[in-house]
C-alpha positions as CSV (number, residue, x, y, z in Angstrom):
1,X,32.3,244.2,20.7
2,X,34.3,240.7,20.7
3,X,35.1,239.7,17.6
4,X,35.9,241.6,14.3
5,X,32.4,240.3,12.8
6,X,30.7,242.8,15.2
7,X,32.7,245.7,14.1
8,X,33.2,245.1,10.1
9,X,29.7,244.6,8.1
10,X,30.6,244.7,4.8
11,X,32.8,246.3,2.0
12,X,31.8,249.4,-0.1
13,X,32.1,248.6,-3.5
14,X,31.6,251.8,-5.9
15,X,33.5,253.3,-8.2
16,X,35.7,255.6,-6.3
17,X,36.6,253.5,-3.8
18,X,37.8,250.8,-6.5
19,X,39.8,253.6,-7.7
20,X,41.4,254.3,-4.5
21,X,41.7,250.5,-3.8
22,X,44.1,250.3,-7.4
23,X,46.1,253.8,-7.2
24,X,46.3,254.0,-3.0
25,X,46.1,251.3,-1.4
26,X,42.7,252.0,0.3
27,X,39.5,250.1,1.0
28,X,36.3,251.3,2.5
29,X,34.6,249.1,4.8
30,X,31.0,249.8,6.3
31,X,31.2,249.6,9.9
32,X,29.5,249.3,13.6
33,X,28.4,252.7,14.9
34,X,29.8,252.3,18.2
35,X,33.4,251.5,16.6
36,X,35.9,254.1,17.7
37,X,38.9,253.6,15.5
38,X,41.5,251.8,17.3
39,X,38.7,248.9,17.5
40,X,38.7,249.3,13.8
41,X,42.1,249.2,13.4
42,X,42.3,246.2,15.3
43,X,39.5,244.2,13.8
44,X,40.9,244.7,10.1
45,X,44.2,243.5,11.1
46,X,42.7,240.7,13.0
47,X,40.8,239.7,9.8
48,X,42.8,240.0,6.8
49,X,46.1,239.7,8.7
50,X,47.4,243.4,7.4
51,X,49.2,246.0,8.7
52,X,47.3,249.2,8.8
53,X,48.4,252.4,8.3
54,X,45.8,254.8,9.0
55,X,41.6,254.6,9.4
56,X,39.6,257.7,8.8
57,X,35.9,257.2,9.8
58,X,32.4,259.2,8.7
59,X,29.1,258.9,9.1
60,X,26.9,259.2,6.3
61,X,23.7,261.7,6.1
62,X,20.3,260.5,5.3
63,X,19.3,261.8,1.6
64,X,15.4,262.0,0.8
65,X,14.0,259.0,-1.8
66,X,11.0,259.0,-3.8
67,X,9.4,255.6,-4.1
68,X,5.9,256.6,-6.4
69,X,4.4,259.4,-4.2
70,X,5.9,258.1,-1.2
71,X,8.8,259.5,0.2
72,X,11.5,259.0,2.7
73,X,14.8,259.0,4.1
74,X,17.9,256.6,3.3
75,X,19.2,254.5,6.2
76,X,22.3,255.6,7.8
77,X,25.9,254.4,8.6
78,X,29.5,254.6,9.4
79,X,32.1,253.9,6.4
80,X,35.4,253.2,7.8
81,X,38.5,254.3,5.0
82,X,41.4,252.1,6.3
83,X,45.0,252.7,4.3
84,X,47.2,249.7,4.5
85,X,51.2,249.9,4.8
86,X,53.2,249.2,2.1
87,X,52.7,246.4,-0.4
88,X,49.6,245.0,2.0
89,X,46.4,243.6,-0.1
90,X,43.2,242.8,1.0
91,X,41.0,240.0,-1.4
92,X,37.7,241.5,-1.5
């Protein structure tokens, strides 16, 4: 992994982590699967020139869907939780 576009896909954007974003300082970030999380660490500082204070990393479970009388399973992925220092903002 090279640059920070291989590592960071794309922001989560629900309601809780909008919460967390106002109150905490926190963004959720989906991420590479292969990240470990100093490569995380690095790629969000090398994008949105912040300084981060912590990364916590999970990987989400597949959860059965019903399309009609076809079922299957949801894709999986990593989320990466990232905490920024102090007064640090990231523009989403």
């Amino acid at each position: 992994m090279k640059d920070f576009t291989d590592i960071i896909y794309s922001p989560v954007i629900t309601e809780k982590s909008a919460l967390k974003t106002q109150n905490e300082n926190v963004y959720t970030f989906k991420v590479a699967k292969k990240a470990t999380k100093p490569q995380i660490k690095k790629a969000i500082e090398q994008a949105f020139g912040v300084t981060v204070k912590s990364d916590n990393t999970l990987k989400t479970k597949p959860k059965n869907r019903r399309v009609g009388r076809y079922t299957g399973m949801t894709k999986t992925y990593k989320k990466a939780i990232v905490t920024l220092e102090g007064d640090s903002k990231i523009e989403l």
